[in-house]
C-alpha positions in Angstrom: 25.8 -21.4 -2.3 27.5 -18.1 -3.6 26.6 -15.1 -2.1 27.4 -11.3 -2.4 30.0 -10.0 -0.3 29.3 -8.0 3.2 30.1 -6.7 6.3 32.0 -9.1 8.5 31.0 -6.7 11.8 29.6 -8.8 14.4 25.5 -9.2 14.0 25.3 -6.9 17.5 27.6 -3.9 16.7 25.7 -3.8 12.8 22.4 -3.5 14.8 23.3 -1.0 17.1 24.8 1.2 14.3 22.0 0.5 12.0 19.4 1.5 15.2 21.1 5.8 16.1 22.5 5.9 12.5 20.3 4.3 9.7 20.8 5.6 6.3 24.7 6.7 7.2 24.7 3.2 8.0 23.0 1.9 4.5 25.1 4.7 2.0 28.7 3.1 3.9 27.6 -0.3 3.1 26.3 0.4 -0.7 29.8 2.9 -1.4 32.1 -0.4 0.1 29.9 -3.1 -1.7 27.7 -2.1 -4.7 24.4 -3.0 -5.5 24.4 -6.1 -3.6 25.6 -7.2 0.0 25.1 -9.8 2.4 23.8 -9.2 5.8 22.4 -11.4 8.8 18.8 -11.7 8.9 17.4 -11.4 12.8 17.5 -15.2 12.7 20.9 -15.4 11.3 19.6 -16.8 7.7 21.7 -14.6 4.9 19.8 -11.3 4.1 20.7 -9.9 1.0 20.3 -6.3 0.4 19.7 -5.2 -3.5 19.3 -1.7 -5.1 19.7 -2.5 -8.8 16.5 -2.0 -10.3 17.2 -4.8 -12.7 17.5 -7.2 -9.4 14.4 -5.1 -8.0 12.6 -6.4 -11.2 13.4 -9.4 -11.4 12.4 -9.9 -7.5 9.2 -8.0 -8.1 8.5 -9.5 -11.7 8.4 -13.4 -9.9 6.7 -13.3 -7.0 5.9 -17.2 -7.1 9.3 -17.8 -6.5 9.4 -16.0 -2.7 7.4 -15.9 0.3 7.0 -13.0 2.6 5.0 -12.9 5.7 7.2 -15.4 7.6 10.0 -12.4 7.1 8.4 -10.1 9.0 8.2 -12.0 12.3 9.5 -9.1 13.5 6.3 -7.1 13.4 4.6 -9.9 15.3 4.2 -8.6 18.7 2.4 -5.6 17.3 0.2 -6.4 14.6 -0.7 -10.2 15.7 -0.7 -13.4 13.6 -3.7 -12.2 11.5 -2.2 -9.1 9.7 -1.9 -9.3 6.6 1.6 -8.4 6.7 2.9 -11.5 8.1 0.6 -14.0 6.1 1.6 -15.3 2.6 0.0 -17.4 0.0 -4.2 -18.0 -0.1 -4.1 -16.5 3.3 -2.2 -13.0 2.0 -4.5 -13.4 -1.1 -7.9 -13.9 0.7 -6.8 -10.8 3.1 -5.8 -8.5 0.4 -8.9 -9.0 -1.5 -11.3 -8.2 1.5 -8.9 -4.8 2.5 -8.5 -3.5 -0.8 -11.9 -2.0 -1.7 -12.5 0.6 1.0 -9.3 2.5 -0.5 -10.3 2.8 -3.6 -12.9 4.4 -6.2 -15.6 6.8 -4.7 -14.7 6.0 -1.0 -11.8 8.5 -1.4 -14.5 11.3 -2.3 -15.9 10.6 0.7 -12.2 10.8 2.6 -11.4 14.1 1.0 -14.2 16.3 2.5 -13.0 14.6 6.1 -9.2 15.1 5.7 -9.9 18.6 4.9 -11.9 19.2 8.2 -9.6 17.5 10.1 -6.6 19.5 9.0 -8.4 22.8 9.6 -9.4 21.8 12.8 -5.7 21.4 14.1 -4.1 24.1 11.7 -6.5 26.8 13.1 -4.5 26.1 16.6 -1.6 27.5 15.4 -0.4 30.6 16.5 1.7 33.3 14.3 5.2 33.8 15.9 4.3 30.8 18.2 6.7 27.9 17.4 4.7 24.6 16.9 6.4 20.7 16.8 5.6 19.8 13.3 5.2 16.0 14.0 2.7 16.2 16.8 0.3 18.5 14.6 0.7 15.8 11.7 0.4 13.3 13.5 -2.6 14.7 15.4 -4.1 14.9 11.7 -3.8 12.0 10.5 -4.4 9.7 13.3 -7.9 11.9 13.8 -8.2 10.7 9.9 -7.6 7.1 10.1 -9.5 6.7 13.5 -12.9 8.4 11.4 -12.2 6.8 8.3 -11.6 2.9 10.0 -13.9 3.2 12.6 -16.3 6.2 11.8 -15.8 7.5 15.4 -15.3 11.8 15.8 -16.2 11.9 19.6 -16.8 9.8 22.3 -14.7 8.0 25.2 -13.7 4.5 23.3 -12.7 7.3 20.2 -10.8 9.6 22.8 -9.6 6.6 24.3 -7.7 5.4 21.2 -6.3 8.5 20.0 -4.4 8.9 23.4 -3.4 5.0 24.0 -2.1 4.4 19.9 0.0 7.4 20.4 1.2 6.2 24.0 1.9 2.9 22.5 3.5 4.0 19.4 5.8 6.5 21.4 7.0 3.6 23.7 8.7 2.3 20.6 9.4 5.2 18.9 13.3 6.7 20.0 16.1 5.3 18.3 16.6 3.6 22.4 13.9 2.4 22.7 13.3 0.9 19.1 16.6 -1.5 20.6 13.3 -3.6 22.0 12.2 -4.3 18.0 16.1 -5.9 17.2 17.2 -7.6 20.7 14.6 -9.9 21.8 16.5 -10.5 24.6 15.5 -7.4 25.9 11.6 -7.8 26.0 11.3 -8.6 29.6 7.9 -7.7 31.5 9.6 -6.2 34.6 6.3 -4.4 35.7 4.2 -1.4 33.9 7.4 0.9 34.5 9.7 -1.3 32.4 10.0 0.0 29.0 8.3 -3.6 27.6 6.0 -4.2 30.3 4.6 -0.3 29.7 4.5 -1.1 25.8 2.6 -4.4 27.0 -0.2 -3.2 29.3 -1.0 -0.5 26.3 -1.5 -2.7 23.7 -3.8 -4.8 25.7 -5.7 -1.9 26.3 -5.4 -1.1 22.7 -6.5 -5.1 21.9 -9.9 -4.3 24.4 -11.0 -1.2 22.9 -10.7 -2.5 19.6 -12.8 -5.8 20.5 -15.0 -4.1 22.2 -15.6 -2.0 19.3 -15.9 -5.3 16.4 -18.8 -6.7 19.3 -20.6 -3.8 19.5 -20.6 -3.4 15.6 -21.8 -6.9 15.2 -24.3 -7.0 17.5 -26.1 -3.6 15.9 -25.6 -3.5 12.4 -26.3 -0.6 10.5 -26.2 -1.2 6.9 -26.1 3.0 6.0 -21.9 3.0 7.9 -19.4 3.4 5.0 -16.4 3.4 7.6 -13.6 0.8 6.4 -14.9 -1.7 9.9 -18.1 -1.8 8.4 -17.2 -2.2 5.0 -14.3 -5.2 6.6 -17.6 -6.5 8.8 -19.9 -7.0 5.8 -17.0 -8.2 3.5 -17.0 -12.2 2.6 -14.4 -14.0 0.7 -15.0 -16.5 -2.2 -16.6 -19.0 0.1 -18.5 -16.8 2.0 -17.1 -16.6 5.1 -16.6 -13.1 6.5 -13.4 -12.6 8.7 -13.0 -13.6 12.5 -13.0 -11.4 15.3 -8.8 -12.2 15.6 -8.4 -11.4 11.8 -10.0 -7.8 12.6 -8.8 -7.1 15.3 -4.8 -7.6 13.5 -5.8 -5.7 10.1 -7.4 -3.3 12.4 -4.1 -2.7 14.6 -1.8 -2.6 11.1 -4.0 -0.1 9.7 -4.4 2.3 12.2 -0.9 1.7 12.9 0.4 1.9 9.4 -2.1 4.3 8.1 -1.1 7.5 10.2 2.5 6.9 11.6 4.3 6.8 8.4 2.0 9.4 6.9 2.6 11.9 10.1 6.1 11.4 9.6 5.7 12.0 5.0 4.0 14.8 5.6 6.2 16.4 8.3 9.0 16.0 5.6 6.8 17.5 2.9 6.1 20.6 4.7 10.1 21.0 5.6 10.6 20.6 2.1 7.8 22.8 0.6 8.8 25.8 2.7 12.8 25.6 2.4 13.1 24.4 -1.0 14.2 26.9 -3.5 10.8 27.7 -5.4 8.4 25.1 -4.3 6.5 26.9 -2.3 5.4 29.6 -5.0 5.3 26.9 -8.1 3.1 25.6 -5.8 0.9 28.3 -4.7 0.7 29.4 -8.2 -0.8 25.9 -9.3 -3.6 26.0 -6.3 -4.1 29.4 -7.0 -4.8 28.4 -10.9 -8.2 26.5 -9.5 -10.0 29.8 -7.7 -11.7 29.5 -4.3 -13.1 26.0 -5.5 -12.2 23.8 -3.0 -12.4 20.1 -4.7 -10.2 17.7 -3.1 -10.4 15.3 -6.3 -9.6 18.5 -8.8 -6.3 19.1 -5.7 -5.4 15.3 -6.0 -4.7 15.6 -9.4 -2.3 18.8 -9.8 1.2 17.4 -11.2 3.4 19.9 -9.3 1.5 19.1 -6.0 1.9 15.3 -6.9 5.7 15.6 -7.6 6.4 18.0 -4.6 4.6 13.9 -2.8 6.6 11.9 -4.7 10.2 13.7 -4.4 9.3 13.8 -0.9 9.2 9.9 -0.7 12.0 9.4 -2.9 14.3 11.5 -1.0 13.8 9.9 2.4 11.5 7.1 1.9 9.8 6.3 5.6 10.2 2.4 4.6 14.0 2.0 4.0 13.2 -1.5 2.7 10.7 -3.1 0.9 9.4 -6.2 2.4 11.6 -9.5 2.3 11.0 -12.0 -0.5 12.1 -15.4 0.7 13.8 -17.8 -1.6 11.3 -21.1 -2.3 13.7 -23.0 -4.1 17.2 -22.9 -5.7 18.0 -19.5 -7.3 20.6 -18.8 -9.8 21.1 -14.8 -10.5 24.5 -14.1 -12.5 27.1 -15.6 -10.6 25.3 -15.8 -7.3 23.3 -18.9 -6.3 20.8 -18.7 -3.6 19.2 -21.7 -1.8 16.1 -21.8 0.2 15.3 -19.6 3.1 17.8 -17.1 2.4 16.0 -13.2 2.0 16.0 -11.2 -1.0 15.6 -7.6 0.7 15.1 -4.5 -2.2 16.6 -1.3 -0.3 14.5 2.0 -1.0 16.5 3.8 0.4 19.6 3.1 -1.7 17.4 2.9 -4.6 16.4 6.1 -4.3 19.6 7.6 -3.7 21.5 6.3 -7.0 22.5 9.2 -9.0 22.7 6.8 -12.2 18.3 6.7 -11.6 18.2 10.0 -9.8 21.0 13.1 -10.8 22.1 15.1 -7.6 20.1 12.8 -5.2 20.6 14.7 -2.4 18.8 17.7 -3.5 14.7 17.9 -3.4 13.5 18.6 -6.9 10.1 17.8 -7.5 10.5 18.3 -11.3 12.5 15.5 -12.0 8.8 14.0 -11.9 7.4 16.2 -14.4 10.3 15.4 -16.3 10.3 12.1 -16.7 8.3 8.8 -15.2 10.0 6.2 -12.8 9.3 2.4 -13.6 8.3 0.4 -10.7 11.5 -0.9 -9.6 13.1 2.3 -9.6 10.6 3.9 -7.6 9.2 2.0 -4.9 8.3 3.8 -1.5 5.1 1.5 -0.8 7.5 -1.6 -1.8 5.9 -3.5 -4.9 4.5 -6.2 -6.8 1.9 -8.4 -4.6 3.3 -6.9 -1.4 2.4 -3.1 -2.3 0.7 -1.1 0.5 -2.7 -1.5 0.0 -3.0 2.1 1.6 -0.8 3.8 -0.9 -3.8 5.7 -2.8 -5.3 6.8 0.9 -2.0 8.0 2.2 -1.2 9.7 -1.2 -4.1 12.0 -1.4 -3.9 12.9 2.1 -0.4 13.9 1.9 -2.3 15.9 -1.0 -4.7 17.5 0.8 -3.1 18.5 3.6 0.0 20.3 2.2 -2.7 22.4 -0.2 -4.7 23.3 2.8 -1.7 24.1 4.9 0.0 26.0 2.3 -3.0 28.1 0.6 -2.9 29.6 4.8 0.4 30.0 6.0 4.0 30.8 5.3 6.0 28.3 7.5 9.8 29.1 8.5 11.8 25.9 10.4 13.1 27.2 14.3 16.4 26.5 13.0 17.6 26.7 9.8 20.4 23.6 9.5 19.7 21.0 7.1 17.5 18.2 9.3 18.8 14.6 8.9 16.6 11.4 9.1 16.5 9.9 12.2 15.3 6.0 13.2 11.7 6.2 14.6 10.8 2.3 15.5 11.3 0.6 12.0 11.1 3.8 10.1 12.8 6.2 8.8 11.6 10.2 10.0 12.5 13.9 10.9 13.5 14.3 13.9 10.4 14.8 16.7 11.7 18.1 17.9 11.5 19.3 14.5 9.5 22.7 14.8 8.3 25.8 12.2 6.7 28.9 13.2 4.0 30.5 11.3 6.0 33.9 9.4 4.4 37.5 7.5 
């Protein structure tokens, strides 16, 4: 077996660089070894990272030839054996199949008119002069979204409940610290509900009650007139029939509510940076809402170019995924003069892909009309991964990103606290502004 050159660092050290100092970490591996570089998988099998889109294409453009789920083990303890993340094959097929409809077609009319609300509702909090942290505001949007939209709940305890345990259990993981618990093993250890794992523990057991609780109390009083995605998952049944378990909820339940509003909170949170310090961007883009009048049509806002590109330069320049999923080599694999045998991971980098200046001239600098200028195949352009392993939430997440920069930015002028350039930070196995980021509301 031939494989790329890498780092010879020791597995521990790469970690701990990779955990306070991601993308720095990424760009000095890419400048020392091209497109292509070994690394050690979190079970030591050869990981090797790619952000050629001709390798990106020919990884995407095959997907027979890999598996997935089993290379994201690492997700495990949070999602559960049933998401549809970790599954591959008829299993990952099946899932997909039953998840993808409540995303699509007229169910996103139906989302528009509740994402608007929603970001009203928190945006009329804000006070002029009165500095606000941009994360918790986005965050309190979207997980308010994804919490009505999966479950249909806007008030009550078990919907209050939720809202504050998700975000308990999602900050427990979240600093680059204590995101060391997702890449040493050796340092889950329940030491009692103080411990940082025992406290991450006892709140996703809460987490796994509610949510059970919930999938009963749904089955045991149907209501046929619900269009929330748990009823739509309750009444779904695969080609034989069978409709999914109570475990197989339960896991696509936890990986979309915790999928569907972290990485959102933390796109958006970028967007608005961007919109309001970006030369331009915020008056090409008040000149294209202001185009449509005092109509407010969330489907005629979802489809305005420069608000689209201002979306899709935001998740080039930082994608919130820095890789796409692993693709695990089935059998033998001959690429050029590298030869790959079974087991070893085929990892696309986003991040790196989106940073080549060969794709993407003067990468470093936000310009949302290098997408009006041109269109980005998908393997040059990947920030909900590709092929069979796509996000199946990448429509949703899009035209909420959409709606809330429109409604944020047809109100407010928005200044940052500080003006130095912000740098990504690690937030669990994402990429993300830093949390203390903060903008005040200016004349």
């Amino acid at each position: 077996m031939k494989l790329p050159a890498g780092p010879q660092t020791p597995q521990s050290i790469r970690l701990i660089r990779s955990i306070f100092y991601p993308s720095e970490t990424l760009e000095a591996y890419a400048q020392r070894y091209g497109d292509m570089f070994c690394l050690r998988a979190p079970s030591d099998v050869p990981m090797v990272v790619c952000s050629n889109p001709q390798y990106i294409q020919k990884i995407f453009s095959n997907p027979g030839l890999f598996d997935s789920g089993s290379g994201n083990l690492l997700l495990k303890f949070l999602l559960g054996d049933q998401s549809l993340i970790l599954l591959d094959g008829d299993r990952h097929q099946r899932q997909r199949q039953l998840l993808t409809p409540p995303f699509h077609g007229e169910r996103m009319r139906a989302y528009g008119e509740l994402i608007w609300e929603i970001t009203e509702q928190v945006i009329d909090q804000w006070k002029p002069s009165q500095p606000f942290t941009v994360r918790m505001s986005m965050q309190s949007i979207t997980l308010q979204v994804i919490l009505r939209a999966v479950f249909g709940l806007a008030e009550g305890e078990r919907f209050e409940q939720l809202k504050q345990l998700l975000t308990e259990l999602l900050e427990s993981i979240s600093s680059p610290l204590s995101a060391s618990l997702l890449f040493f093993p050796v340092l889950r250890k329940d030491w009692g509900a103080r411990s940082p794992w025992g406290k991450f523990l006892r709140l996703k057991q809460q987490v796994a009650e509610l949510l059970y609780a919930e999938i009963q109390e749904r089955r045991s009083q149907p209501d046929s007139s619900r269009t929330d995605i748990l009823s739509l998952l309750l009444a779904a049944r695969d080609q034989e029939g069978q409709p999914m378990s109570d475990e197989e909820l339960h896991d696509e339940l936890i990986t979309l509510l915790v999928a569907g509003h972290e990485t959102t909170a933390s796109a958006l949170s970028w967007a608005l940076y961007w919109v309001f310090t970006g030369p331009g961007v915020l008056d090409n883009l008040l000149q294209e809402l202001d185009a449509l009048g005092n109509e407010r049509n969330p489907m005629a806002i979802a489809q305005l170019p420069y608000l689209n590109a201002i979306c899709q330069e935001t998740l080039r320049l930082y994608p919130i995924a820095m890789f796409a999923f692993p693709r695990i080599v089935k059998a033998p694999l001959t690429w050029e003069e590298y030869e790959f045998e079974p087991g070893v991971w085929l990892v696309p980098c986003i991040y790196l892909l989106h940073q080549r200046p060969d794709v993407y001239p003067e990468p470093k600098q936000f310009k949302p009309e290098r997408f009006l200028e041109r269109q980005f195949s998908p393997f040059e352009y990947l920030p909900f991964g590709g092929s069979n392993r796509r996000c199946i939430g990448m429509a949703f997440a899009q035209f909420e990103m959409k709606l809330v920069l429109a409604a944020i930015a047809s109100r407010f002028h928005l200044t940052p606290l500080r003006q130095h350039r912000v740098r990504p930070v690690r937030r669990g196995l994402t990429l993300a502004p830093p949390a203390n980021l903060q903008m005040v509301i200016t004349p």
